[in-house]
C-alpha positions as CSV (number, residue, x, y, z in Angstrom):
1,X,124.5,-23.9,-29.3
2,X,128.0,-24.5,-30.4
3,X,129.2,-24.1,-27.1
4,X,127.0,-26.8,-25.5
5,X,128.2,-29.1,-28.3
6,X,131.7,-28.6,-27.6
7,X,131.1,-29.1,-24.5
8,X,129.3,-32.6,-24.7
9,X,132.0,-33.7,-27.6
10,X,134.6,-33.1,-25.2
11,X,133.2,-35.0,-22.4
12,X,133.2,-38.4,-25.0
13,X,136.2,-40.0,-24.9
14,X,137.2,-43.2,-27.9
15,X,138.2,-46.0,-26.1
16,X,139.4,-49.4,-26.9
17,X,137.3,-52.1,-26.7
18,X,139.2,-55.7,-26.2
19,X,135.9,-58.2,-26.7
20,X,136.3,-61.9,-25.3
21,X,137.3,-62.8,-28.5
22,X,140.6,-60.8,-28.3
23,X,141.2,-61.1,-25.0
24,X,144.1,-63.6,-25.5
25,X,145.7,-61.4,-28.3
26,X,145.5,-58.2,-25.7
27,X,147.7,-60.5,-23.5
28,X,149.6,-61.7,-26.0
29,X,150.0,-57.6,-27.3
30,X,148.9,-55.9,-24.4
31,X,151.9,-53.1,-24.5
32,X,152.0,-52.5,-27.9
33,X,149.5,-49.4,-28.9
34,X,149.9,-50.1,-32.8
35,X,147.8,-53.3,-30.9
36,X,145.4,-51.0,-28.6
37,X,144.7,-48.8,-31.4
38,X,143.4,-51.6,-34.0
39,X,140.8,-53.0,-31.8
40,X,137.5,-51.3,-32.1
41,X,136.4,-48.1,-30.1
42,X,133.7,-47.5,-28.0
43,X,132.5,-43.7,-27.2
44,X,132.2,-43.2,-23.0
45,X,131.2,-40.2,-21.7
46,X,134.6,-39.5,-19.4
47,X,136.8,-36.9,-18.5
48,X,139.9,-38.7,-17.0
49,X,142.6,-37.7,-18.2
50,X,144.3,-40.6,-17.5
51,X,144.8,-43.7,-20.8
52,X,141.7,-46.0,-20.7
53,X,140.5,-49.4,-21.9
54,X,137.5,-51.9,-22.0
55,X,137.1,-55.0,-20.9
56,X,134.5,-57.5,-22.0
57,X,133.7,-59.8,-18.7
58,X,135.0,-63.7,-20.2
59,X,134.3,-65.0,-16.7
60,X,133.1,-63.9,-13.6
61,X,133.9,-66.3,-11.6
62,X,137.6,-65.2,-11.5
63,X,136.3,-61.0,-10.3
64,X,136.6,-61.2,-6.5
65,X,133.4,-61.8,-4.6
66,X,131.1,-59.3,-4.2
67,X,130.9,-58.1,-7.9
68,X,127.7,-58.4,-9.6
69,X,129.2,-58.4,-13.1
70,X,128.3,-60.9,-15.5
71,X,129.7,-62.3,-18.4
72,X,129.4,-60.2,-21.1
73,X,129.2,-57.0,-19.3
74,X,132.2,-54.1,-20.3
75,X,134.3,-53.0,-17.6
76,X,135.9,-49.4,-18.2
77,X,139.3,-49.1,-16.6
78,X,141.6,-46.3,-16.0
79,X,145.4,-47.0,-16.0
80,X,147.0,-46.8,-12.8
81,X,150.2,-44.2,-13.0
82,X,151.9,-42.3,-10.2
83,X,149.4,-39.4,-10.6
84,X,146.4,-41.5,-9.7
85,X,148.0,-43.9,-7.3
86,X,146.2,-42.4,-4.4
87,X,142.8,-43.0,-5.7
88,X,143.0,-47.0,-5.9
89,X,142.7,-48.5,-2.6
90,X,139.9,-50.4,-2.3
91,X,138.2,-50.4,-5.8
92,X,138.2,-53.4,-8.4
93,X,141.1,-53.5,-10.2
94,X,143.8,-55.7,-13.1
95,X,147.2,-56.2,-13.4
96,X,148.2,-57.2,-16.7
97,X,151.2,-59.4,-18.3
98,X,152.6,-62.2,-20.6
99,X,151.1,-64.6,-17.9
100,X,147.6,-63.0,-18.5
101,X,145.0,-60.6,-16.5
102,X,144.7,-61.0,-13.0
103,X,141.6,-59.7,-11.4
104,X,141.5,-58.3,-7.3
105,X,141.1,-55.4,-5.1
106,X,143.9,-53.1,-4.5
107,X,145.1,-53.0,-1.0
108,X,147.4,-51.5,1.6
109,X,149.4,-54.0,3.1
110,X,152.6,-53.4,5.6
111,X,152.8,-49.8,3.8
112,X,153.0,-52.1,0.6
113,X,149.9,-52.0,-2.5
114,X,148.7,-56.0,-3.4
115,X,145.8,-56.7,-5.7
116,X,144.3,-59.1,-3.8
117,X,141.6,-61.9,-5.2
118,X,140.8,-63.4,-1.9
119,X,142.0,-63.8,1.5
120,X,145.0,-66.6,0.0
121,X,145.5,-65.1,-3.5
122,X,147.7,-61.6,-3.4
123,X,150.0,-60.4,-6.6
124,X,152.6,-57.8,-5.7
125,X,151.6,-54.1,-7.3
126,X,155.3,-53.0,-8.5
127,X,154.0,-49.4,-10.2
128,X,157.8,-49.1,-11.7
129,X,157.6,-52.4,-13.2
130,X,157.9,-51.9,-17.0
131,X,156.6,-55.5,-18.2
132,X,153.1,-54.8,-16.2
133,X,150.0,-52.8,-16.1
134,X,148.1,-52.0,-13.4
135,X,144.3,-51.0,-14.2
136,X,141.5,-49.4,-11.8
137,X,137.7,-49.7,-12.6
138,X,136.5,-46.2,-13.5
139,X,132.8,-47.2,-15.2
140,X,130.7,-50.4,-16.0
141,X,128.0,-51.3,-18.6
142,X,125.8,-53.9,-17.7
143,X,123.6,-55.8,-19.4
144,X,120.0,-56.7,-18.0
């Protein structure tokens, strides 16, 4: 019995939960982890190994077409590192910095990575770029 609960406990994972309300002070803070780690948690089940965060959905309109989230719903998202980089093409992703969070799909371009919005809106994916994060979906919560 100890075992199995072990077991469960170490598939939960505390992660940070940036509501709408903060969602200007995570862009405002979004590299300092004294920040990350005073916003409240939420317990995923998860076994990435890989730094995670929540994100409320403030507007849908600016996820790219052909995502059903609504506002309101939490978007789990795995930070994007050079272990994982392999794994991103094509899924719902952010890039994060002081201009704020910019929502797309990550591409391959001309042997190149761009999260693109839409068909005229691209931003540059830069993975050595130490004033930006780059974020891939990993789980959603939606609400009915």
């Amino acid at each position: 019995v100890e075992t199995e609960k072990l077991k469960v406990t170490q598939q939960l994972t505390q992660v940070p939960f940036i509501p709408i309300l903060y969602i200007n002070d995570y862009i405002a803070q979004f590299m300092s982890e004294e920040f990350l780690s005073s916003l409240p948690q939420i317990t995923v089940p998860c076994n990435s190994k890989f730094k995670l965060i929540a994100i409320e959905v403030e507007n849908q309109e600016n996820l790219p077409s052909g995502f059903d989230y609504k506002n309101g719903d939490t978007l789990i998202y795995e930070k994007v590192v050079k272990e994982n980089i392999h794994r991103i093409i094509g899924k719902l992703g952010i890039m994060v910095n002081a201009e704020g969070i910019k929502w797309g799909i990550y591409k391959e371009k001309d042997n190149n990575i761009l999260l693109s919005l839409n068909a005229w809106i691209e931003y540059p994916f830069d993975i050595n770029a130490t004033d930006t994060q780059y974020w891939t979906l990993k789980a959603s919560y939606t609400q009915e």
